[in-house]
C-alpha positions, 0 to 999 in steps of 0.5 A, a space after each residue: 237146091 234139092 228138095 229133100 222127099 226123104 223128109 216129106 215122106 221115108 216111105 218113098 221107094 220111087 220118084 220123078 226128078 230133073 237134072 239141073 247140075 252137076 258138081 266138079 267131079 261130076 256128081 248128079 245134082 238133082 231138084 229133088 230126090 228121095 235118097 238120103 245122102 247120109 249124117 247123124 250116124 246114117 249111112 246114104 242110100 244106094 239105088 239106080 236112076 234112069 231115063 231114055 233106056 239108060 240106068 245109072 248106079 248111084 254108088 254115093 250121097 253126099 250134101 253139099 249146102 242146099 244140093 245132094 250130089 248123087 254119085 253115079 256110075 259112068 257119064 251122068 246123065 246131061 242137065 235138063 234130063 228127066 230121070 226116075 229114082 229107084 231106092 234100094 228099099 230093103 237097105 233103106 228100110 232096115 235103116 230106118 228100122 235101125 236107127 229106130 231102135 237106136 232112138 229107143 235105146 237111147 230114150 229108154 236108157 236116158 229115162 232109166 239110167 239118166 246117162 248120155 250117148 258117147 257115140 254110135 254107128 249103124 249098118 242095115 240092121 245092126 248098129 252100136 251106140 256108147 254111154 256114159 255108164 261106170 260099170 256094164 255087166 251081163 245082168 245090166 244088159 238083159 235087163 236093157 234088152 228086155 226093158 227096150 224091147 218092151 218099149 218097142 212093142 207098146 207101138 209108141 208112134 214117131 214123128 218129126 217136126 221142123 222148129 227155129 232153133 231157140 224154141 228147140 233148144 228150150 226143149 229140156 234134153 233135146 241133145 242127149 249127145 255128151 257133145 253138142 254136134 249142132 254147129 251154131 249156123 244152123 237156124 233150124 232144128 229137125 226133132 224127132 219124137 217117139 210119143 212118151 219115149 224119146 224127142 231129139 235133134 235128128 236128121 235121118 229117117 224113121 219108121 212110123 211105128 215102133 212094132 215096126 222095129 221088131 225085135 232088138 237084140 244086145 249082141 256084144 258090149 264092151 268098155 271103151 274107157 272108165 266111163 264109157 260102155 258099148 253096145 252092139 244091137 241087132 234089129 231081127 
């Protein structure tokens, strides 16, 4: 099992681990790490781990039930070896800020228009999300823009808490995905809130306060379907 520290704390850029396994095809099994391995639409970290005069790329996250396999560049490092973990901080960083404003967008336009999320995806400092609207036409869109962006800089604070998940699901739209991605095995939920804004199921890393999201700009939309519209962002 791996402790995951992205949770205890996103802001760690540095940590200590020990090897205890090593996946089939050779993948690094760590007892803790602070790189996010990747799910809900986030990319996984990149970063190095180290020990005796050694560095290892971590090229690729994947999670594998309770462990974090952490793909490495050459030989792994050999179980029992004490490593050190360094994030590649501004790709996590920029992610955090990302998805962020993700969260904003959804909870501003599910408060204002009453519609669902489609689909998303995000890169470091860009990312597109899609909703149940008919119609998108530029006069919508800066209107989204400057509501959003308003939203953000009010410094709304984001948290996340753990909870079973009956009590989560009593939560009045918790999922604002048109399709519940929550397989039924899963016992407990991970929500995050964003104070008097938005509160969702989410598995990924955020930052602390919404000004830290500077400023989101909608750089492109487009219809996918009758209803179904696209969005494309930019976080500056």
């Amino acid at each position: 099992m791996t402790t995951p520290l992205y949770y205890q704390d996103a802001y760690l850029r540095e940590f200590d681990a020990e090897v205890v396994g090593h996946a089939a095809d050779g993948a690094v099994i760590l007892d803790q790490t602070a790189f996010y391995p990747g799910g809900g639409g986030q990319p996984h970290d990149l970063g190095t781990l180290s020990a005796d005069g050694q560095t290892w790329l971590v090229e690729r996250l994947k999670k594998d039930g309770p462990a974090i396999l952490h793909f490495v560049q050459g030989d792994p490092p050999p179980v029992g070896t004490r490593v050190h973990g360094v994030l590649d901080w501004d790709r996590r960083y920029a992610l955090m800020r990302t998805h962020t404003a993700l969260h904003c967008l959804c909870g501003m336009i599910w408060r204002e228009y009453g519609a669902q999320v489609t689909g998303g995806n995000m890169e470091p400092g860009q990312a597109r999300m899609d909703f149940e609207f008919e119609r998108m036409q530029q006069e919508l869109v800066r209107e989204i823009e400057e509501k959003v962006n308003r939203e953000v800089q009010l410094g709304r604070d984001v948290s996340s808490r753990i909870l079973p998940r009956d009590e989560a699901f009593q939560i009045p739209d918790l999922i604002r995905t048109k399709i519940n991605l929550l397989p039924p095995g899963i016992t407990e939920v991970r929500v995050v809130e964003i104070e008097g804004l938005d509160l969702q199921a989410d598995g990924g890393t955020h930052v602390r306060n919404t000004r830290e999201v500077g400023t989101i700009r909608v750089v492109g939309y487009e219809s996918k379907g009758r209803i179904n519209k696209r969005l494309r962002i930019a976080v500056e």
